[in-house]
KOLGU-4560 file (N, C-alpha, C; in nm, 3 decimals, padded with zeros to 5 digits):
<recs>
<n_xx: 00.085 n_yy: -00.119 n_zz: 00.000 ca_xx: 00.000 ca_yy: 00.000 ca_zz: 00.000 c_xx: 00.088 c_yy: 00.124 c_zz: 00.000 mol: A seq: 1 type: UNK>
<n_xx: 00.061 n_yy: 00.230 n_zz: -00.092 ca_xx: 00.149 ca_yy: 00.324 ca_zz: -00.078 c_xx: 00.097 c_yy: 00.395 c_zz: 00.003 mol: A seq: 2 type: UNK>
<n_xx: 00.222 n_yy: 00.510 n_zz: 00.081 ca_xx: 00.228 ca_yy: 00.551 ca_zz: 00.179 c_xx: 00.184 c_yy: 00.708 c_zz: 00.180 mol: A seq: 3 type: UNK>
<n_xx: 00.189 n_yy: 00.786 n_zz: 00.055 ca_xx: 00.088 ca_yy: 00.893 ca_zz: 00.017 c_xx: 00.010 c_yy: 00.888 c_zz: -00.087 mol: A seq: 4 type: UNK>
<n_xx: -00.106 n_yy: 00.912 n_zz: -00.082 ca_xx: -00.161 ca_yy: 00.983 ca_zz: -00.209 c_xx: -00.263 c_yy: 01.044 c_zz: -00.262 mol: A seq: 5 type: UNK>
<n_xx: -00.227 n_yy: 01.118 n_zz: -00.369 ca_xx: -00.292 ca_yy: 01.223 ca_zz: -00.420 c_xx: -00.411 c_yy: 01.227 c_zz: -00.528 mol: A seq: 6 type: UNK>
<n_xx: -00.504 n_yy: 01.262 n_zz: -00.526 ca_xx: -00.584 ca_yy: 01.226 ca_zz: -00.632 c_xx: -00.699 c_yy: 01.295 c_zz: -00.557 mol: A seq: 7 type: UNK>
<n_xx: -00.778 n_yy: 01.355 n_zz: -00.652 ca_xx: -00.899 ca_yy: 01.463 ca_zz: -00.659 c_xx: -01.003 c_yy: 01.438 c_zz: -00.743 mol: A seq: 8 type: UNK>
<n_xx: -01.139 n_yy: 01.444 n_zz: -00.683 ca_xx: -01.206 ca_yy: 01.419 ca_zz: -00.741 c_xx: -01.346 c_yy: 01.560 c_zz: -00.709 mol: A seq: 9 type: UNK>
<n_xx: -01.361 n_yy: 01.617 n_zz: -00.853 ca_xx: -01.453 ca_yy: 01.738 ca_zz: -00.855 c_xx: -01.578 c_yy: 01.707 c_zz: -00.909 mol: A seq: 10 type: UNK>
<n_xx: -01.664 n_yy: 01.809 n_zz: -00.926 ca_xx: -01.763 ca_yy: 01.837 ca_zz: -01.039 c_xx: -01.821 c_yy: 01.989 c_zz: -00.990 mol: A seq: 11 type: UNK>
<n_xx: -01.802 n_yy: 01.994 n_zz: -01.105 ca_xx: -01.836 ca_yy: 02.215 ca_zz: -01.077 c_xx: -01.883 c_yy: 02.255 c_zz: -01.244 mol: A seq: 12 type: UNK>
<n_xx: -01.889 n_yy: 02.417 n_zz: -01.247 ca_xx: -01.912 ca_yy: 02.451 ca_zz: -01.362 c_xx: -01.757 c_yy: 02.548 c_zz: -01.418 mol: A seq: 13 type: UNK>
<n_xx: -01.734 n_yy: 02.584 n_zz: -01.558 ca_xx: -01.655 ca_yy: 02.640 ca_zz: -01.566 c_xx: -01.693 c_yy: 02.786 c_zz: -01.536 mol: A seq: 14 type: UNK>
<n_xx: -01.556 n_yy: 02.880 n_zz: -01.495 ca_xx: -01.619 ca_yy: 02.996 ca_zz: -01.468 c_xx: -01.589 c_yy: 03.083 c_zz: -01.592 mol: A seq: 15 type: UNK>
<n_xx: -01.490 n_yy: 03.062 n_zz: -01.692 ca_xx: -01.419 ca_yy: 03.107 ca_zz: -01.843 c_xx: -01.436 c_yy: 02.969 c_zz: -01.936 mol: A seq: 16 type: UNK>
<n_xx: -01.430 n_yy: 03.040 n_zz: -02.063 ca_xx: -01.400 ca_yy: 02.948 ca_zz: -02.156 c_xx: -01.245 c_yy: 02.901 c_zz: -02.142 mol: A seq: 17 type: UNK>
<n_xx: -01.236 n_yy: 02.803 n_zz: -02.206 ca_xx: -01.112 ca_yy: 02.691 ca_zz: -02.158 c_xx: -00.989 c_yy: 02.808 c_zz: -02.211 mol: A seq: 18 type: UNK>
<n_xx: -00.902 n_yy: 02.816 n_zz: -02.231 ca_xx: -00.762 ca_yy: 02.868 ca_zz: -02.240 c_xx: -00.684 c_yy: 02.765 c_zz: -02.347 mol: A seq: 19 type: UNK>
<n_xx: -00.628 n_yy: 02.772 n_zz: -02.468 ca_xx: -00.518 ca_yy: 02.674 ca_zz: -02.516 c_xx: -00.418 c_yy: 02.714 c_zz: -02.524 mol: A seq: 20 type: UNK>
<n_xx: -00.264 n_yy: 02.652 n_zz: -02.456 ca_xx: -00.163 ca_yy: 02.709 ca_zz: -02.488 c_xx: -00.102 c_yy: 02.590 c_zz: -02.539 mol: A seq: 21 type: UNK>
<n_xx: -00.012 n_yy: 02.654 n_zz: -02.676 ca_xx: 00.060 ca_yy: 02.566 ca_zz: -02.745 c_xx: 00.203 c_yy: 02.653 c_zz: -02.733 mol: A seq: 22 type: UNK>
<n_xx: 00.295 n_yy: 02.506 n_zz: -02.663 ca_xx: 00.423 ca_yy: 02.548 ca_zz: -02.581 c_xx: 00.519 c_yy: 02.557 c_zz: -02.735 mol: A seq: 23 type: UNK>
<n_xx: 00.628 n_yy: 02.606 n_zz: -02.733 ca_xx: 00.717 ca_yy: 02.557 ca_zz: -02.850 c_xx: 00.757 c_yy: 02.436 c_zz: -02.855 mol: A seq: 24 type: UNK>
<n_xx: 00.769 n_yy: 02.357 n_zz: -02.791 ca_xx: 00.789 ca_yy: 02.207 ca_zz: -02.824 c_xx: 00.698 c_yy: 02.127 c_zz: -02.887 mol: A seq: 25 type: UNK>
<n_xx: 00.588 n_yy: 02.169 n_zz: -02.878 ca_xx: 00.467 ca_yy: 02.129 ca_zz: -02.953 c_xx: 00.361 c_yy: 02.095 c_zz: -02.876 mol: A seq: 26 type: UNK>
<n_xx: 00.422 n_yy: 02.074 n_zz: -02.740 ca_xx: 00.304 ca_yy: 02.028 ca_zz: -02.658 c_xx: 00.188 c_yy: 02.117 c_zz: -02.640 mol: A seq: 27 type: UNK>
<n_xx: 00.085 n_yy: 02.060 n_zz: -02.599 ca_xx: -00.011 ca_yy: 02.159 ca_zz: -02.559 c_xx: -00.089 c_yy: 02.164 c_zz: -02.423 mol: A seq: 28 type: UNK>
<n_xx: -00.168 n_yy: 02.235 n_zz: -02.323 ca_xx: -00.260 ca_yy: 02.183 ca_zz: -02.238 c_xx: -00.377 c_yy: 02.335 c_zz: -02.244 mol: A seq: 29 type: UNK>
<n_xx: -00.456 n_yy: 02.255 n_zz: -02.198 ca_xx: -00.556 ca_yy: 02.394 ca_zz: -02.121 c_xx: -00.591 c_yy: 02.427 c_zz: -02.012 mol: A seq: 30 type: UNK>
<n_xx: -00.649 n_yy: 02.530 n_zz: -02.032 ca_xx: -00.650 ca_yy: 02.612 ca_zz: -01.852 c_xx: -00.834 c_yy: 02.616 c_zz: -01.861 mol: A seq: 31 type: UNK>
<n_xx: -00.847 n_yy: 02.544 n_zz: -01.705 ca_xx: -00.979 ca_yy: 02.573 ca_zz: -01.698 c_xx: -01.005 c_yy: 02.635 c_zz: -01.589 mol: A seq: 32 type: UNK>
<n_xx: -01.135 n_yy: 02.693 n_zz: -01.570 ca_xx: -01.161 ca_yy: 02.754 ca_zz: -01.447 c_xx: -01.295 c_yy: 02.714 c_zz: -01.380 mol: A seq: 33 type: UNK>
<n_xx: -01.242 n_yy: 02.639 n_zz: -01.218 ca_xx: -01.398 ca_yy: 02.522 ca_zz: -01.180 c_xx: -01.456 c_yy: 02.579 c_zz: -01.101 mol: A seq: 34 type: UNK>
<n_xx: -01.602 n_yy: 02.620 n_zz: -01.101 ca_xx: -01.631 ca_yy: 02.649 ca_zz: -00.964 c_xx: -01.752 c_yy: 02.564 c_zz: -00.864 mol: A seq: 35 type: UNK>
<n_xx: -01.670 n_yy: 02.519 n_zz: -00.772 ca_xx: -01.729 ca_yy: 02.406 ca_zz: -00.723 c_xx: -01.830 c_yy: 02.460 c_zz: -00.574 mol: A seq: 36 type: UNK>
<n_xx: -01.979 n_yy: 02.441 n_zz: -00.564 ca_xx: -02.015 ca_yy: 02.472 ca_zz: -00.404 c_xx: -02.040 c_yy: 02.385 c_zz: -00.353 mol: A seq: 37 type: UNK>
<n_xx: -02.047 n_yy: 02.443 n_zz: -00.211 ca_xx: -02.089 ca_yy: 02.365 ca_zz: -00.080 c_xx: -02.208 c_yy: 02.403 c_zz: -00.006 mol: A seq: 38 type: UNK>
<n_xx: -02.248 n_yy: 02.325 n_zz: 00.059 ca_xx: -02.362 ca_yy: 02.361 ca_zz: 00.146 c_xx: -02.306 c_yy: 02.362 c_zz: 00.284 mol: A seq: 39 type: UNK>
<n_xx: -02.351 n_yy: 02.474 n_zz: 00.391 ca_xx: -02.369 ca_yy: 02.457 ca_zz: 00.513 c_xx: -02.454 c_yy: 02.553 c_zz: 00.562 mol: A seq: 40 type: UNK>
<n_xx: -02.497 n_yy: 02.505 n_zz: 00.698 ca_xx: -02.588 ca_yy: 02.589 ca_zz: 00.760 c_xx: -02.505 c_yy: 02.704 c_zz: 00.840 mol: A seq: 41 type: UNK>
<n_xx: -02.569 n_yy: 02.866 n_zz: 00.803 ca_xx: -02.526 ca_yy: 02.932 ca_zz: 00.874 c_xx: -02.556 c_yy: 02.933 c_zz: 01.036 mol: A seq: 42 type: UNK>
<n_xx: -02.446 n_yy: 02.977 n_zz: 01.107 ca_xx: -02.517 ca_yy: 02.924 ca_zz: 01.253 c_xx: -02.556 c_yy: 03.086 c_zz: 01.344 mol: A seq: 43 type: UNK>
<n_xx: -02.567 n_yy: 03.147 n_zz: 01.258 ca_xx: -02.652 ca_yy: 03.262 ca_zz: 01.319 c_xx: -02.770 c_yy: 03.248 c_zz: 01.282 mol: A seq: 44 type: UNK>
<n_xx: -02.816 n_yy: 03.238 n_zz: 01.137 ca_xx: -02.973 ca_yy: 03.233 ca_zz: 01.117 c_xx: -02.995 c_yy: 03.085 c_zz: 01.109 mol: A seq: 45 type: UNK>
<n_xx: -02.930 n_yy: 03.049 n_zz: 01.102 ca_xx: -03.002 ca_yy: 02.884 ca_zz: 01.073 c_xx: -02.987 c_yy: 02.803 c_zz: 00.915 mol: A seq: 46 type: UNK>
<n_xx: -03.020 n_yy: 02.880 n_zz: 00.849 ca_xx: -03.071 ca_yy: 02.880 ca_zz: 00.698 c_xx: -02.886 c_yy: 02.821 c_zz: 00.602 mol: A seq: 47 type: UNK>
<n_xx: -02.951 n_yy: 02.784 n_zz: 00.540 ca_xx: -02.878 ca_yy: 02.690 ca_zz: 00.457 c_xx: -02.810 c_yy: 02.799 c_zz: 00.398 mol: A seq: 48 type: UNK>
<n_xx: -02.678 n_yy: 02.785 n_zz: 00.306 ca_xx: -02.601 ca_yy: 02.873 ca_zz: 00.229 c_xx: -02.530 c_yy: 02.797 c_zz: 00.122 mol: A seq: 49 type: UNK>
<n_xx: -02.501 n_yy: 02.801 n_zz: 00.019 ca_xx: -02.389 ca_yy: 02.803 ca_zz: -00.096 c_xx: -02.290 c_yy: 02.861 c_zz: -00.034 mol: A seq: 50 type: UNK>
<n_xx: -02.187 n_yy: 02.806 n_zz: -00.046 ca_xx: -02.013 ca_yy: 02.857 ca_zz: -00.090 c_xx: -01.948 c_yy: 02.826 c_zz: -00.166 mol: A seq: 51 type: UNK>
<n_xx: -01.867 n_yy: 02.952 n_zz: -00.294 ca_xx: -01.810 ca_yy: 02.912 ca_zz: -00.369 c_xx: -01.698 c_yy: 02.885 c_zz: -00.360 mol: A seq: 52 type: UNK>
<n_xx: -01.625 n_yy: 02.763 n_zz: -00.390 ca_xx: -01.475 ca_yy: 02.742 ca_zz: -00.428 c_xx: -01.427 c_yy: 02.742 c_zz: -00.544 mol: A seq: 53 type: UNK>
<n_xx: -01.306 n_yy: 02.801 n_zz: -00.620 ca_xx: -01.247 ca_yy: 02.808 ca_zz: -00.746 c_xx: -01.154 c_yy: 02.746 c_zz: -00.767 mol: A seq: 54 type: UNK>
<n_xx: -01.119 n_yy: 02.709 n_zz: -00.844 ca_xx: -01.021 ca_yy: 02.564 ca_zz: -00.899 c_xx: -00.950 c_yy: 02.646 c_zz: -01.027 mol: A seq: 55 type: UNK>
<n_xx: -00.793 n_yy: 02.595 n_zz: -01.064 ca_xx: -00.741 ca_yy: 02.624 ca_zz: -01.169 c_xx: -00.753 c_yy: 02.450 c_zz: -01.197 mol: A seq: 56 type: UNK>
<n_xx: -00.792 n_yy: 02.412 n_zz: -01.358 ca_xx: -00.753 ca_yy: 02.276 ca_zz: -01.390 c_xx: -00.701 c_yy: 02.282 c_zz: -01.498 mol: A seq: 57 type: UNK>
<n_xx: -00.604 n_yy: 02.197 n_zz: -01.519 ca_xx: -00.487 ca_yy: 02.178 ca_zz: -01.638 c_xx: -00.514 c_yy: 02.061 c_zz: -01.683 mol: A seq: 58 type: UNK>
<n_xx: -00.514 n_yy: 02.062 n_zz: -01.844 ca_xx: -00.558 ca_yy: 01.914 ca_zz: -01.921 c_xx: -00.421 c_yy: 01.923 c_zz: -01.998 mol: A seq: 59 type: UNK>
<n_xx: -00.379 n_yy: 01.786 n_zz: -02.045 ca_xx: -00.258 ca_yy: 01.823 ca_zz: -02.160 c_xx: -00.296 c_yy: 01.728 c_zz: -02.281 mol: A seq: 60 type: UNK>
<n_xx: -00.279 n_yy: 01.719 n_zz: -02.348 ca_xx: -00.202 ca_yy: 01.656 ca_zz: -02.503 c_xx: -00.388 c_yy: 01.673 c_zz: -02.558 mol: A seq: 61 type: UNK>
<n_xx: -00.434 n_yy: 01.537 n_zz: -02.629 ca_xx: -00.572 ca_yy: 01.487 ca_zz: -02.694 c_xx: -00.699 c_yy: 01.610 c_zz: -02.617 mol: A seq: 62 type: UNK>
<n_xx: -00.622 n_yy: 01.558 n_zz: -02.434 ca_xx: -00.782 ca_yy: 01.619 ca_zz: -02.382 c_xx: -00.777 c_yy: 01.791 c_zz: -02.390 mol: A seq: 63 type: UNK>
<n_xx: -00.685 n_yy: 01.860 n_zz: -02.366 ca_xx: -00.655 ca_yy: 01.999 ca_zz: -02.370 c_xx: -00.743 c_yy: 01.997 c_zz: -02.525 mol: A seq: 64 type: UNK>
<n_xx: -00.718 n_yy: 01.941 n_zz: -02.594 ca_xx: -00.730 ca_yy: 02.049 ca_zz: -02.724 c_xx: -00.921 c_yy: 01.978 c_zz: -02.732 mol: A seq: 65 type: UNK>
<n_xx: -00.966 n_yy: 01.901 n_zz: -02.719 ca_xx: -01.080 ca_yy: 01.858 ca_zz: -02.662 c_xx: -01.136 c_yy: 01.970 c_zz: -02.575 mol: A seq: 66 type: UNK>
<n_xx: -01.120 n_yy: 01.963 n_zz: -02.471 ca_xx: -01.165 ca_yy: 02.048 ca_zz: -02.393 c_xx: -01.201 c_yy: 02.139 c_zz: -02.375 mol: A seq: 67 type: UNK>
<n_xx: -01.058 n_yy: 02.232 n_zz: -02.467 ca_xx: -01.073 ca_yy: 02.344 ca_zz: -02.551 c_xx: -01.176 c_yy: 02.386 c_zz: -02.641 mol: A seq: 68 type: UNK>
<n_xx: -01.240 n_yy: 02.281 n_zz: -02.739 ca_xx: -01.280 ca_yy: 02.295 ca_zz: -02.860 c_xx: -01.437 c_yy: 02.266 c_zz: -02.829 mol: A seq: 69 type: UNK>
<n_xx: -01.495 n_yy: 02.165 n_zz: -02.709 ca_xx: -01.610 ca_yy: 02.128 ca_zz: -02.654 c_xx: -01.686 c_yy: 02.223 c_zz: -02.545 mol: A seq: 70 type: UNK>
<n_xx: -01.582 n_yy: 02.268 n_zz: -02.447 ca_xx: -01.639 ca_yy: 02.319 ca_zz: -02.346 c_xx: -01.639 c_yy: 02.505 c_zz: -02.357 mol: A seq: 71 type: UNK>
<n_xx: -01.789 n_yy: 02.514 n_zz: -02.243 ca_xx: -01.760 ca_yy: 02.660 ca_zz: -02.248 c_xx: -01.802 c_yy: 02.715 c_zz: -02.138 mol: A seq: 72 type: UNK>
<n_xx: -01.777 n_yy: 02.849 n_zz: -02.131 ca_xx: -01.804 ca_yy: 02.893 ca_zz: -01.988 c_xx: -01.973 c_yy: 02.869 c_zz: -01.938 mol: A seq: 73 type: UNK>
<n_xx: -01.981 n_yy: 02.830 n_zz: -01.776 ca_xx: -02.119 ca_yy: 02.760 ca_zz: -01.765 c_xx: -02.103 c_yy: 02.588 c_zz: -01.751 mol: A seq: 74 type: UNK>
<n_xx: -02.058 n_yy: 02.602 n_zz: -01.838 ca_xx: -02.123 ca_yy: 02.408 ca_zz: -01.871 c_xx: -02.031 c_yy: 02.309 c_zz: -01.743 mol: A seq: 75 type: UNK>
<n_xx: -02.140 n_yy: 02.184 n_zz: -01.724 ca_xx: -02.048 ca_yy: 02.137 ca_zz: -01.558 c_xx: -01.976 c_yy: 01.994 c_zz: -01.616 mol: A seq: 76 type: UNK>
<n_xx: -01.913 n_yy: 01.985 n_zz: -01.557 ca_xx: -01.809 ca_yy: 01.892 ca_zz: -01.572 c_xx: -01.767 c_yy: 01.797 c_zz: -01.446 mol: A seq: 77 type: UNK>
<n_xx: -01.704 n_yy: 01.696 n_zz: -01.498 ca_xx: -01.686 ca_yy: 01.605 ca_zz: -01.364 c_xx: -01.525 c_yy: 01.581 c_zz: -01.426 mol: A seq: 78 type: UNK>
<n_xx: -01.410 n_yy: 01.589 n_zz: -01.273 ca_xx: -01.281 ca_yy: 01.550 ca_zz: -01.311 c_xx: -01.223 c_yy: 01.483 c_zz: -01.198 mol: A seq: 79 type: UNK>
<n_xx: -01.128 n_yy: 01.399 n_zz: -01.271 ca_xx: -00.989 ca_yy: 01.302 ca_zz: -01.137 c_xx: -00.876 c_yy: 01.335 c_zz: -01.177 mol: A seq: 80 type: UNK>
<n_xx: -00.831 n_yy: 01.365 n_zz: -01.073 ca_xx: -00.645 ca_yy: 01.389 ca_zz: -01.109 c_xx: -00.605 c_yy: 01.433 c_zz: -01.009 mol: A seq: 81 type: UNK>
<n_xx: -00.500 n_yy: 01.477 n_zz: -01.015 ca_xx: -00.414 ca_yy: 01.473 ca_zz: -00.877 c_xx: -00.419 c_yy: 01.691 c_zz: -00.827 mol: A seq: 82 type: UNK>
<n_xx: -00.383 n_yy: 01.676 n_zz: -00.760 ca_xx: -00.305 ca_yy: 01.794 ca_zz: -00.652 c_xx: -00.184 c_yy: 01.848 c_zz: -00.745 mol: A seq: 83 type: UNK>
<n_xx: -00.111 n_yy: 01.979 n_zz: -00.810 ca_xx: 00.008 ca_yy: 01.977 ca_zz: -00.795 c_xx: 00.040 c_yy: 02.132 c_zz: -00.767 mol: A seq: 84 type: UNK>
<n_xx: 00.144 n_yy: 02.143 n_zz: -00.683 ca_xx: 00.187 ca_yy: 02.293 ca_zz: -00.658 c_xx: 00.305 c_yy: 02.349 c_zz: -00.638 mol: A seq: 85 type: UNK>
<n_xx: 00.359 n_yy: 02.463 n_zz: -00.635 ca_xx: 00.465 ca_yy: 02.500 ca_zz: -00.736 c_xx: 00.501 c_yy: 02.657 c_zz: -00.632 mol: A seq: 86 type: UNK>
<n_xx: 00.571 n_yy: 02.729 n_zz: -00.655 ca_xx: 00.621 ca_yy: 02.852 ca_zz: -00.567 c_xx: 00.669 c_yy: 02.952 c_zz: -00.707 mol: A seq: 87 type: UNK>
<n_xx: 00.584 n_yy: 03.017 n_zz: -00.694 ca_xx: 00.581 ca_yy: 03.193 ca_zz: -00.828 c_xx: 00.590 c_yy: 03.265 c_zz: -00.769 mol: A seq: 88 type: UNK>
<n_xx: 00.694 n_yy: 03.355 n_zz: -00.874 ca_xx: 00.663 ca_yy: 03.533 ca_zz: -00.845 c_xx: 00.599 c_yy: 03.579 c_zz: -00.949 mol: A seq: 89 type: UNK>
<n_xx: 00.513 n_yy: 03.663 n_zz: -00.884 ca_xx: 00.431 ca_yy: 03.724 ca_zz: -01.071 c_xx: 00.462 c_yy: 03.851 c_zz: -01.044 mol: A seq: 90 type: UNK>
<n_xx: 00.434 n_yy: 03.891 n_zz: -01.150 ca_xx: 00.446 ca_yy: 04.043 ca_zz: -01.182 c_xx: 00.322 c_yy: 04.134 c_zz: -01.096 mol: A seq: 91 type: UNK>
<n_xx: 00.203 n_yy: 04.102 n_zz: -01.057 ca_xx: 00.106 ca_yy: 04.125 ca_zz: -01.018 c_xx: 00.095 c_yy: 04.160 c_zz: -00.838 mol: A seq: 92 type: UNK>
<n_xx: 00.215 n_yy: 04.060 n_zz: -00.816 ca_xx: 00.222 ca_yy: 04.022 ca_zz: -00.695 c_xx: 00.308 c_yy: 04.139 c_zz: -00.616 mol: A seq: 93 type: UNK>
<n_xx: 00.297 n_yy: 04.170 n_zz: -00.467 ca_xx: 00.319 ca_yy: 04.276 ca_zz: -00.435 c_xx: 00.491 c_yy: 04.266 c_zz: -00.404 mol: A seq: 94 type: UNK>
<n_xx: 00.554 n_yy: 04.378 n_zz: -00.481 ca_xx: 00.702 ca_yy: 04.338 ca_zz: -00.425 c_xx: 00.754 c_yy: 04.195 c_zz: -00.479 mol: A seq: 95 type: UNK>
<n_xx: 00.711 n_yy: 04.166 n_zz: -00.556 ca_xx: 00.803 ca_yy: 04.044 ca_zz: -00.624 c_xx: 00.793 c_yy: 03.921 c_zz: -00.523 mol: A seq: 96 type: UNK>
<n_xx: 00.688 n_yy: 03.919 n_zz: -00.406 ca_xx: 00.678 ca_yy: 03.795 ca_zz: -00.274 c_xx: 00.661 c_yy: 03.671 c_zz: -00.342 mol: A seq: 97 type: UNK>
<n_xx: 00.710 n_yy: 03.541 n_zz: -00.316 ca_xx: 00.680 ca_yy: 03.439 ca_zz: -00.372 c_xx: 00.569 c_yy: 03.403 c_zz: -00.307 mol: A seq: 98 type: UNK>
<n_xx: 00.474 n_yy: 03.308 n_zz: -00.447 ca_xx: 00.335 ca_yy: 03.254 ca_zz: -00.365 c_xx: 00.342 c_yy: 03.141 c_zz: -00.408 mol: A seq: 99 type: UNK>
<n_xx: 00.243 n_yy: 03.061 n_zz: -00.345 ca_xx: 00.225 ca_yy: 02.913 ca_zz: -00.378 c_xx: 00.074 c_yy: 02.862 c_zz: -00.457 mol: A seq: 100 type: UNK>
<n_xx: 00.110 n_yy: 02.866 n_zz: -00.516 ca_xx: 00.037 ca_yy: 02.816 ca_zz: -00.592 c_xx: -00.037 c_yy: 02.640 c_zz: -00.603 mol: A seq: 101 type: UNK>
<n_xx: -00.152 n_yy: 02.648 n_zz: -00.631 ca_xx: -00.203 ca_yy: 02.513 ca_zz: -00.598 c_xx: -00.318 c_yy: 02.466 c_zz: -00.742 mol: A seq: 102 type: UNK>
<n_xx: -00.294 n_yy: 02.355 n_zz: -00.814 ca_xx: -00.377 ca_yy: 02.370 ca_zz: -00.931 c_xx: -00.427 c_yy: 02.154 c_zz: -00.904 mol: A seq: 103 type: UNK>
<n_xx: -00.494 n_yy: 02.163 n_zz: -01.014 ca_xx: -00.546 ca_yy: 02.044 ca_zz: -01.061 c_xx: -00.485 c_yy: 01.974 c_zz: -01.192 mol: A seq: 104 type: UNK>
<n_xx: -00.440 n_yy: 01.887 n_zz: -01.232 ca_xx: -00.375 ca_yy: 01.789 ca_zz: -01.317 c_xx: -00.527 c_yy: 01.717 c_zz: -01.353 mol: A seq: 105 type: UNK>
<n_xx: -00.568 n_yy: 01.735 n_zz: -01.430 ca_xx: -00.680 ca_yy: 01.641 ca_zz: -01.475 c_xx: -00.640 c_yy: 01.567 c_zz: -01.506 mol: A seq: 106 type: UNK>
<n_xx: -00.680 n_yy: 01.407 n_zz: -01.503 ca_xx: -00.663 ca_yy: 01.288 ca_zz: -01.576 c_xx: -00.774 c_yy: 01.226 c_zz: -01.664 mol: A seq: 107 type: UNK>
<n_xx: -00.904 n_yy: 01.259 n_zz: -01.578 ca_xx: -01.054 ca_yy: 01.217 ca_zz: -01.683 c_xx: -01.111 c_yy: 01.364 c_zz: -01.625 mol: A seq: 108 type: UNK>
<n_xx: -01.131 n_yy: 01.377 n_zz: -01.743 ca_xx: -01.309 ca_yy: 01.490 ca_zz: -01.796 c_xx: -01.376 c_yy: 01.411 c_zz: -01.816 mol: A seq: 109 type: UNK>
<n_xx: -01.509 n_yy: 01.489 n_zz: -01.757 ca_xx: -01.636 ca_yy: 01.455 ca_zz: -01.790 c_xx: -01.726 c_yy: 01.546 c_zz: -01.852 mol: A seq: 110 type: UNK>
<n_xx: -01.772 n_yy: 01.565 n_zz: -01.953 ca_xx: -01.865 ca_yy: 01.659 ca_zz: -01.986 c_xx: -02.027 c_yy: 01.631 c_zz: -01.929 mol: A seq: 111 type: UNK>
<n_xx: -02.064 n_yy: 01.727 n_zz: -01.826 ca_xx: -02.202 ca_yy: 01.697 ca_zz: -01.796 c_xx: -02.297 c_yy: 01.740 c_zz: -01.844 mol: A seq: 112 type: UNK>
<n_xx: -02.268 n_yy: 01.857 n_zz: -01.904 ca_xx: -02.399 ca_yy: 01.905 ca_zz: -02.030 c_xx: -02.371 c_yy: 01.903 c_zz: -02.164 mol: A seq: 113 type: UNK>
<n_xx: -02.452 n_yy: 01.930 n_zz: -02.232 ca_xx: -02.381 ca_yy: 01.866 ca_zz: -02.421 c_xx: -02.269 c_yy: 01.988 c_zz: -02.441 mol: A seq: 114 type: UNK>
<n_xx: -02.192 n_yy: 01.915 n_zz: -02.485 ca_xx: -02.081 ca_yy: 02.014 ca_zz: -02.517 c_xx: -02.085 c_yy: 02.102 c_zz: -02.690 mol: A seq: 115 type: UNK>
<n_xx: -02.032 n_yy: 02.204 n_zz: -02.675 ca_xx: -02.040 ca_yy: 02.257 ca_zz: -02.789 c_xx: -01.893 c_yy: 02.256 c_zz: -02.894 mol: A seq: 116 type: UNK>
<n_xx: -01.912 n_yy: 02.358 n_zz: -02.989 ca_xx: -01.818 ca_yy: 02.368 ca_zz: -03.105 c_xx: -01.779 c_yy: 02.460 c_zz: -03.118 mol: A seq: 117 type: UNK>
<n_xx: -01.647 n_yy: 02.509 n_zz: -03.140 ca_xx: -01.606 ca_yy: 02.637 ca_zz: -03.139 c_xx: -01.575 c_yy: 02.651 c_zz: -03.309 mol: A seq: 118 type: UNK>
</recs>
């Protein structure tokens, strides 16, 4: 039995149309954007609530350009893949601070509503 592991399992809607980047090596992936809620009860009034969570997800090679070409902002989706995260400075960021960054590796898409054509 291994001793860590990683693997995620979603279903949300996108919040953008997919992203394609084609690297110079030829590879490709896409950038999606998930937004997944939750339910809990607020404990001042009682009453039930939505919360949104946002997801970056990364597809590469067949499914990126799929993904790309099917999905669009709105439409819900179901995905597995792992955790992966990484330490950036962006330009955006205050003073050049490094951040950490945290994304999704898709391994299966699911398209849950009919997908379209670009």
């Amino acid at each position: 039995m291994p001793d860590n592991i990683n693997q995620v399992a979603l279903t949300g809607n996108l919040t953008h149309d997919p992203k394609l980047v084609e690297l110079p090596s030829g590879h490709v992936f896409s950038e999606l954007q998930l937004a997944c809620h939750r339910r809990s009860r607020d404990e001042l009034t009682g009453l039930w609530r939505e919360w949104p969570d946002y997801f970056t997800v990364k597809t590469f090679g067949f499914q990126a350009r799929t993904t790309y070409e099917h999905l669009r902002k709105g439409q819900g989706i179901a995905l597995s893949g792992r955790l992966s995260s990484r330490r950036t400075t962006k330009d955006d960021n205050e003073e050049g601070q490094p951040r950490h960054e945290v994304e999704i590796i898709a391994e299966v898409v699911q398209f849950l509503s009919r997908p379209h054509r670009r």
